[in-house]
C-alpha positions in Angstrom: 16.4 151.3 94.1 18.9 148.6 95.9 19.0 147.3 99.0 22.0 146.2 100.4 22.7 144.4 103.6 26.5 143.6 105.0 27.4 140.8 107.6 30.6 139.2 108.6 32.4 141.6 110.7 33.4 141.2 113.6 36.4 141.3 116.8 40.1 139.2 115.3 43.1 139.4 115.8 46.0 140.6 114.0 47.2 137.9 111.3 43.3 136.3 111.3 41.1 136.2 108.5 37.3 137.2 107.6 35.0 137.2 105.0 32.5 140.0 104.4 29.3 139.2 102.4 26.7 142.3 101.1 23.2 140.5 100.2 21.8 142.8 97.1 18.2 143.2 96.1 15.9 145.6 94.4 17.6 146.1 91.0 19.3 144.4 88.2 22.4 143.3 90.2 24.6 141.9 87.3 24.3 144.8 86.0 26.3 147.2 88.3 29.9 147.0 89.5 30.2 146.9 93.0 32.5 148.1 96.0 33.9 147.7 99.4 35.0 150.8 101.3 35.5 151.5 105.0 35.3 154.4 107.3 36.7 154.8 111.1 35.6 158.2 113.1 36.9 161.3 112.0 37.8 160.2 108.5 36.9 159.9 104.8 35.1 156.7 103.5 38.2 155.3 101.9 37.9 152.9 98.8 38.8 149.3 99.6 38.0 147.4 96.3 36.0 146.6 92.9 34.6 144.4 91.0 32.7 144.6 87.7 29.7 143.4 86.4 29.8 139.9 85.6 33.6 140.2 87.7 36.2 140.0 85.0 38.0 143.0 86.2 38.7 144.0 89.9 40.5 146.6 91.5 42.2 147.0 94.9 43.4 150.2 97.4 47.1 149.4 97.4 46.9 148.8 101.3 45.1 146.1 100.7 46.3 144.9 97.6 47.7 141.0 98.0 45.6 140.2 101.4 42.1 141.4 100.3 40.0 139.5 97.5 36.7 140.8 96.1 34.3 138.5 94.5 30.6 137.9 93.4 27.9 135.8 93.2 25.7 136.7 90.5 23.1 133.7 90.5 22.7 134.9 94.5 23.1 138.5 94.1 26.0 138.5 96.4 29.4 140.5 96.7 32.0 139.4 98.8 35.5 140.7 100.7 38.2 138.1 102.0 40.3 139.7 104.2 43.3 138.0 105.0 46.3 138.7 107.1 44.3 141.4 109.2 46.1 144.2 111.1 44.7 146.7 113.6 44.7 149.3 110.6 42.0 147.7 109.0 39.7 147.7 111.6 36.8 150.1 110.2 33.2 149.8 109.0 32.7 148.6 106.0 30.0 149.4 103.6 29.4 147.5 100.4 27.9 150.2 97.6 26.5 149.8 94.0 27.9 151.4 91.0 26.3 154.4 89.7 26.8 153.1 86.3 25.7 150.0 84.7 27.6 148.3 82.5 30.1 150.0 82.6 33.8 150.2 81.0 36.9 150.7 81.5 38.5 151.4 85.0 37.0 150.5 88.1 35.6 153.8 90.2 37.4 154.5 93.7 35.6 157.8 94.5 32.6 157.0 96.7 30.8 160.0 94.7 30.1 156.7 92.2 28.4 154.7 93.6 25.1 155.2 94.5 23.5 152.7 96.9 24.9 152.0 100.2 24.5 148.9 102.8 24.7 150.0 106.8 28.4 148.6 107.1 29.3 145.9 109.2 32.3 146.4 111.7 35.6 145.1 111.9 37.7 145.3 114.7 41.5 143.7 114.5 43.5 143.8 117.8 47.3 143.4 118.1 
């Protein structure tokens, strides 16, 4: 099993930046892609953003796409999402999740059905 645990959220304002960070234990981290999605009442947990393995290859929601940036740590076991150039449309919780898969190839997941572990989310709020 993983553990996952997301912090960094918070109340900004439109144009500000922030940068999420998911502490991972519990499994072979480096081994798993991770992922960034966020959910508001009402709605679908919507994919935000990917990152392989050992983070060669990232992928991106095209709202975001250009002002978010996924990263990782794997000598900390950490995941990471700058946000940048917030508007009220991104505020959601956001939950960092572990791939389903390890190793594995090819394109990035965006479905939530693959990935298996999920942190509590952390909230974001971005006023106009």
């Amino acid at each position: 099993q993983a553990q996952l645990v997301e912090s960094g959220g918070g109340l900004v304002q439109a144009g500000d930046s922030l940068r999420l960070s998911c502490a991972a234990s519990g499994r072979t981290f480096s081994a798993y892609g991770m992922g960034w999605f966020r959910q508001v009442p009402g709605k679908e947990r919507e994919f935000v953003a990917a990152i392989s393995s050992r983070g060669y290859n990232t992928r991106y929601a095209d709202s975001v796409k250009g002002r978010f940036t996924i990263s990782r740590d794997n000598t900390k076991n950490m995941v990471y999402l700058q946000m940048n150039s917030l508007k009220p449309e991104d505020t959601a919780v956001y939950y960092c999740a572990t791939d389903r898969r390890a190793w594995r190839v090819g394109t990035l997941p965006q479905p939530a059905g693959e990935y298996e572990y999920w942190g509590q989310g952390t909230q974001v709020t971005v006023s106009s």
